[in-house]
N, C-alpha and C positions, 0 to 999 in steps of 0.2 A: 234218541240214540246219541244227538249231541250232547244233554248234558249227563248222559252215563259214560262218554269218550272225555267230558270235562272233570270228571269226579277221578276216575280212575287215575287223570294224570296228575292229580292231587294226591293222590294217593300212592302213585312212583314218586312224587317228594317227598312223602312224609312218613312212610314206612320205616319201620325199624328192622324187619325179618321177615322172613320169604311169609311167615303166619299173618303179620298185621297186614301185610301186604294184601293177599287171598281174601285178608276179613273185610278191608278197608274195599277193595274191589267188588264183591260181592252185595256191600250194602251200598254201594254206592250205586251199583247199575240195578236195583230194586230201585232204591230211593229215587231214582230220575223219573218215577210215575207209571209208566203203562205196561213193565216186565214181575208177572207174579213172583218168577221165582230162576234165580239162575244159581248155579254150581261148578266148580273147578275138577275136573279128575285127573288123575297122574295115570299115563300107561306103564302098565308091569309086565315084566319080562317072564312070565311065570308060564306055565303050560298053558294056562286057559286064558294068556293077553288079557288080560284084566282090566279094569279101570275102575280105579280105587275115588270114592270122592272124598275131596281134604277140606274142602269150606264149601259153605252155600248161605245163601241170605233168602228170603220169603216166606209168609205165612205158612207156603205149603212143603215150605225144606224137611219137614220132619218125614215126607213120606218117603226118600232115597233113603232110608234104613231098611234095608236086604237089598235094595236095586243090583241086579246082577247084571252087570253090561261089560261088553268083551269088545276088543277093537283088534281080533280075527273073525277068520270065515267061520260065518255061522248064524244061525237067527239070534243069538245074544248081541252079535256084534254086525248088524247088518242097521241097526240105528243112527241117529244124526250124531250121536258122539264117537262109535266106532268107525263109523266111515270115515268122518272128517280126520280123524286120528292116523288112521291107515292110509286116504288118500291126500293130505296134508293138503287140505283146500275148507271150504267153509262149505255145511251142509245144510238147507233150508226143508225143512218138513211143516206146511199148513194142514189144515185143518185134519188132526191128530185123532183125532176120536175114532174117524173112516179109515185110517192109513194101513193098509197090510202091511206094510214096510215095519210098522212098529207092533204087531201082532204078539209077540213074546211078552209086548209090554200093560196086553191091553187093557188086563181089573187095573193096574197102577195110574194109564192115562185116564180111564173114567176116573176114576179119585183123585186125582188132580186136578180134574176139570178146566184143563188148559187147552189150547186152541193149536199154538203154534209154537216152534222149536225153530230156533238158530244155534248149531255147534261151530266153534271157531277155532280149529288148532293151533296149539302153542306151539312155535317153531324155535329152537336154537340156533344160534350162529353156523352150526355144523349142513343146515336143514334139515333135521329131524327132530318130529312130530313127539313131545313128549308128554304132554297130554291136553286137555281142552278145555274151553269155558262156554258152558249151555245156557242160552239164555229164553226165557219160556216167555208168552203173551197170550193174554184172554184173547186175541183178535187173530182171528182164523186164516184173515189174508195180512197178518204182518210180513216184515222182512221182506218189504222190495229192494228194488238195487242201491239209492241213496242210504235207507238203515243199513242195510248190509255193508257196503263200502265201510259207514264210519265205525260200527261195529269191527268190521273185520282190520281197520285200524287202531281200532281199542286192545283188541289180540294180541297184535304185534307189537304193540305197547307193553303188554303186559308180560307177553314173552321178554321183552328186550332186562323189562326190569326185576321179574325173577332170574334171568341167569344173571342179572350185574350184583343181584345180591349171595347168589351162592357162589358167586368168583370171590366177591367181599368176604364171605366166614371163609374159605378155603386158603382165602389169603391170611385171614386173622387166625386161623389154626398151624398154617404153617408156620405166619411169625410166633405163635404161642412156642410151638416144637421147638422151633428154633431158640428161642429164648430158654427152655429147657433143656436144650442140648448145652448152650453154652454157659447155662449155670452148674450142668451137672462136670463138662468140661474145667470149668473153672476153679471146682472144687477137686477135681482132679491135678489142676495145678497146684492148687494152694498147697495138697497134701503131697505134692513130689519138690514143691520148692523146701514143707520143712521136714522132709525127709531128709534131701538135699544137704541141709543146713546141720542137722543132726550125724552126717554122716561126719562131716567137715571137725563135730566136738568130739567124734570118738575116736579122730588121731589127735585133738591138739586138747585134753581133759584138763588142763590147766585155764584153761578160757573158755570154756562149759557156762552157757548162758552169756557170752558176750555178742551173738547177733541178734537174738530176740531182744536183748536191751538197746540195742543202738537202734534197731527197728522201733522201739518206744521212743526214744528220746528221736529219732528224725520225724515223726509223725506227730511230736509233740511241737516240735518246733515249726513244723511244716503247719500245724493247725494255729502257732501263731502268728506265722507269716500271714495266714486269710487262704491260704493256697486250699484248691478245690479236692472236695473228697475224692472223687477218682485220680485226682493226683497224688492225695494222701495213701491211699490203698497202692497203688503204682509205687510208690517209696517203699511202702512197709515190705512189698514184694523183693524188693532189689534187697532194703538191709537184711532181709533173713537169710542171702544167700551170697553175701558182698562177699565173704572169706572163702566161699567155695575153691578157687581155687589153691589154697593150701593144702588140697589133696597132690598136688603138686612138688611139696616142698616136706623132704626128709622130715620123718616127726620125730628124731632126735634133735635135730635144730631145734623144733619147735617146742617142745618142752624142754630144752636144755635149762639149767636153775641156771646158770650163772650169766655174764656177759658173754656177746657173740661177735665174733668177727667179721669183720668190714665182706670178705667174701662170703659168710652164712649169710650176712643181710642182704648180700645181693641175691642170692637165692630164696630168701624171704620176700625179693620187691615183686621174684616174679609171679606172684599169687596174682596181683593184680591183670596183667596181662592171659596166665592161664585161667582163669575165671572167664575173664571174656570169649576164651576159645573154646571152653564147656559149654557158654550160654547162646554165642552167637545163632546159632544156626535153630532154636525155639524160637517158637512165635510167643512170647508172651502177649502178644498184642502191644504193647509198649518198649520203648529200649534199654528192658532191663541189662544185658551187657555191659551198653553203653554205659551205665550207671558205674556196673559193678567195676570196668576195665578205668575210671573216671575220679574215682573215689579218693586213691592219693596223691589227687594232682592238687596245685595250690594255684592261687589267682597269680600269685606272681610269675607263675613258667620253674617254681623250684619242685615240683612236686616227680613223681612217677608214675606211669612208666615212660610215657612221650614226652612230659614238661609242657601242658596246655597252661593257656592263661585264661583269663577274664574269658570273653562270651564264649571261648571253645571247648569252655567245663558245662553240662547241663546242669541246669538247676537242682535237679535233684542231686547227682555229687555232690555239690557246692553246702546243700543238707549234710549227704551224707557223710562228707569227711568231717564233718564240726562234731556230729556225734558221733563217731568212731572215735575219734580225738578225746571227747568228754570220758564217752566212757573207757576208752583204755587207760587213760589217767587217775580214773578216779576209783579205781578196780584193782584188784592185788593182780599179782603177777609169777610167775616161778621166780623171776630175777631178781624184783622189788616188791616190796608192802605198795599200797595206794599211795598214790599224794593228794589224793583226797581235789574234791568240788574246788575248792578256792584254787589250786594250781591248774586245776583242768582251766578254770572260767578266765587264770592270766593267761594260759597260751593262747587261747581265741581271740580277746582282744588285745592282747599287749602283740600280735603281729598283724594289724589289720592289713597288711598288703597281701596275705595269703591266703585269708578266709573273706567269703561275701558279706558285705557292709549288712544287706538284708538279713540275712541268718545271723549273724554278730550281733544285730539288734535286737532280737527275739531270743537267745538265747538270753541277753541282759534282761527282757523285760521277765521273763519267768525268772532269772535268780534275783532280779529287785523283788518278787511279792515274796518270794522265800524271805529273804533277809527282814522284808518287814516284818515277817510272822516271830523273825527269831528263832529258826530251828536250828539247831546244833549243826556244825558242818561236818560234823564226826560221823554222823546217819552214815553217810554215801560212801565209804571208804571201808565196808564191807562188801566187797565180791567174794565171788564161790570160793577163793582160795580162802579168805577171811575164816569161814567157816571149816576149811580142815583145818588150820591154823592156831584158829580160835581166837583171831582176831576181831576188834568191830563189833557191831550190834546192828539190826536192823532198823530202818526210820519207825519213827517211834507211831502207831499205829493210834493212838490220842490224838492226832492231828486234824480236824474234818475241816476243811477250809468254807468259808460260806460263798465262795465266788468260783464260778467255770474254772477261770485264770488259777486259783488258789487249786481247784482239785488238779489242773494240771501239770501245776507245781510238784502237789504232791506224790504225783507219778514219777515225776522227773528225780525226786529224793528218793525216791525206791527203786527207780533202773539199777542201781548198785548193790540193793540188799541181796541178802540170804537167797537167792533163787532154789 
């Protein structure tokens, strides 16, 4: 009994699932020498109190194929498995062959040819009995009170360690669910931020395709700062919907061709601040607002709507204004044709007091492998207007760069094209 009480608890180490567990248990308290045959049943809630068997180990395991044992009232269930089950205590049956008690069972125990019977009920935390482990012996007067104790500590052992593993999958299914709720969630934001976002192009159709491109080009930059995918994914989220609040702002302003007055831009700066008051109160999980309310402020305090500086911009603004910046410069306009890549790349560095040192350098280091390739700087200075227009050309699609940095490049010379 002790070393089927020492196998077992080898076996609460080393289980993987409530099955290896059952299987590992079973052979182990055979394997300890003087038990022919022992078996596990689960009680079922069925009309006829069932007791299903789920594993067993011994020579003579084959013979509980039909065994029909109940743990109600009744001669099915008046055995050392029902009983124990029903009266959630341990029940000792010797010499088996004589017993009226087991009389239901009796061609099955002569073909067993076993002696002696100990049923031990599994017990839950709750205290109830949900089902048993039978353990059989050639010897007629087994199961005095020392086997019996460490036996009926094996039980409880093994009770303890099938409910810690179906708390375990219970637990691992609800983190699964959950992991599927907040992916299917998640896709649910993606597709309302570029709805969102699309809504924003169909009062302002002159800048049609200028947040998904500024969303490339901050995630391009963002990937050469080193900055972490979930922070990358977090950006691209903010620039698809930075202009959101331009549903704000008269769309006669906003498509107006010509130049605009110092009071239309003021009512143009307030996008910034309405955008934050559309997004605030969404959980993105991250501070998408904040981004979007952040966006035109500048490291020196010149920026709007509050005039933040240095650490009281997040990093991701700090991104995102340098590509909002690129690409409105480098993109046609109702008012103006582009001024094309090279103008966009002097306002970023030739004001280094207003943009972050970090993104200013990463922006350089993607237009240094451009410029080594030699590509035309004329590529970029087709946006959407370019094409009613019929200005510009798109980046010439010959280009296949042989480095990361270079395909990234090549991303960055197509944010402007033909969208």
């Amino acid at each position: 009994a002790l070393k089927a009480l020492s196998g077992v608890n080898e076996s609460l180490v080393r289980a993987q699932s409530e099955e290896d567990l059952l299987s590992r248990v079973c052979g182990a308290i055979v394997a300890s020498g003087d038990y022919g045959l022992t078996w596990v049943g689960y009680a079922q809630h069925d009309e006829a109190r069932s007791v299903i068997p789920v594993e067993h180990a011994g020579p003579d395991a084959g013979l509980l194929e039909g065994l029909v044992v109940s743990w109600g009232e009744g001669p099915y269930g008046n055995g050392a498995i029902g009983s124990s089950i029903r009266e959630r205590t341990h029940v000792v049956i010797r010499h088996m062959q004589d017993s009226e008690i087991l009389s239901a069972w009796r061609g099955v125990v002569r073909a067993w040819g076993l002696q002696a019977v100990i049923s031990l009920p599994l017990i839950d935390s709750a205290g109830d009995a949900f089902g048993a482990v039978a353990v059989y012996s050639h010897d007629p007067e087994a199961f005095g009170d020392d086997e019996t104790d460490l036996l009926s500590h094996m039980a409880e052992d093994l009770s303890y360690g099938i409910e810690a593993l179906r708390s375990r999958e219970l637990r691992e299914h609800a983190e699964d669910e959950a992991l599927r709720t907040n992916e299917r969630l998640r896709a649910a934001l993606v597709q309302i931020t570029e709805t969102m976002g699309k809504v924003v192009e169909l009062r302002d159709p002159y800048t049609q395709g200028h947040q998904p491109r500024v969303a490339v080009l901050a995630v391009l930059i963002a990937e050469e700062m080193g900055l972490p995918e979930e922070e990358r994914e977090q950006l691209e989220a903010a620039a698809l919907i930075h202009d959101v609040g331009k549903l704000a702002v008269p769309a006669e302003i906003l498509t107006k061709p010509g130049g605009i007055s110092d009071n239309e831009f003021d009512l143009i700066k307030v996008h910034s601040q309405a955008g934050y008051d559309l997004l605030k109160d969404i959980d993105f999980g991250f501070p998408v607002a904040d981004i979007v309310l952040q966006h035109h402020e500048r490291m020196d305090g010149s920026g709007y709507p509050n005039g933040l500086r240095d650490d009281e911009i997040s990093m991701g603004a700090r991104i995102l204004m340098v590509a909002d910046v690129i690409e409105a410069m480098a993109s046609h306009r109702p008012y103006r044709p582009s001024l094309g890549l090279d103008a966009a790349m002097a306002e970023i560095t030739g004001h280094p007091q207003k943009f972050d040192a970090r993104v200013r350098s990463a922006c350089v280091r993607l237009r240094g492998v451009r410029s080594a390739r030699g590509t035309p700087a004329d590529n970029l200075g087709a946006g959407s207007g370019a094409k009613r227009r019929g200005r510009g050309s798109p980046a010439s699609p010959g280009v296949r760069p042989s480095t990361p940095t270079g395909a990234r490049l090549v991303a960055l010379l197509r944010v402007s094209s033909v969208h």
